[in-house]
C-alpha positions, 0 to 999 in steps of 0.5 A: 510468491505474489502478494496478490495469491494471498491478498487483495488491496484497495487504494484511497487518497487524501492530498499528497497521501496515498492510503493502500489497504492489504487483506488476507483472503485467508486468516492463516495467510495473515501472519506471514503477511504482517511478517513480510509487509513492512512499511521500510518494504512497502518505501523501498518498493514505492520509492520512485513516487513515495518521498515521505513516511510510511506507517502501517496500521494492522486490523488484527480484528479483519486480517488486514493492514493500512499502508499510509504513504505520505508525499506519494501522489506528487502533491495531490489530486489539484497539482500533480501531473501524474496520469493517476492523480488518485493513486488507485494503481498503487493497490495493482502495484503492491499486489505485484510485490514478491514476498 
């Protein structure tokens, strides 16, 4: 299944850092969420753009978790040459995520 049947997500971004937010509709989905979603999945599946860290914050307390993406926005807003400086595709991007 599709991320996006069971979650959705909103994208935020400070310099060359991406911030991709994942929360369940559900809170009986979420489980299987923080199962599946890891930060080595999330690189792999951005590796063409993220070239650093990715490090998860789980929200027990909302269902939810924050993918902080490091090096992913080709230097930031001022310098990258990316037609989405912003990075606000990213959270489109990760709900096509089959886990």
């Amino acid at each position: 299944m599709k991320l996006k049947e069971i979650a959705h997500s909103r994208t935020g971004d400070k310099g060359d850092i991406s911030n991709i937010s994942l929360i369940a509709y559900k809170a009986e989905d979420y489980p299987l969420l923080k199962e599946k979603v890891t930060p080595e999945l999330v690189k792999e599946y951005f590796g063409e753009i993220c070239n650093g860290d990715v490090i998860r914050y789980d929200i027990d307390s909302l269902c939810a978790m924050n993918f902080v993406l490091h090096k992913a926005l080709g230097g930031g807003v001022t310098r990258s040459l990316s037609l989405d400086k912003h990075g606000k595709s990213l959270s489109m991007a990760l709900l096509e995520m089959e886990i």
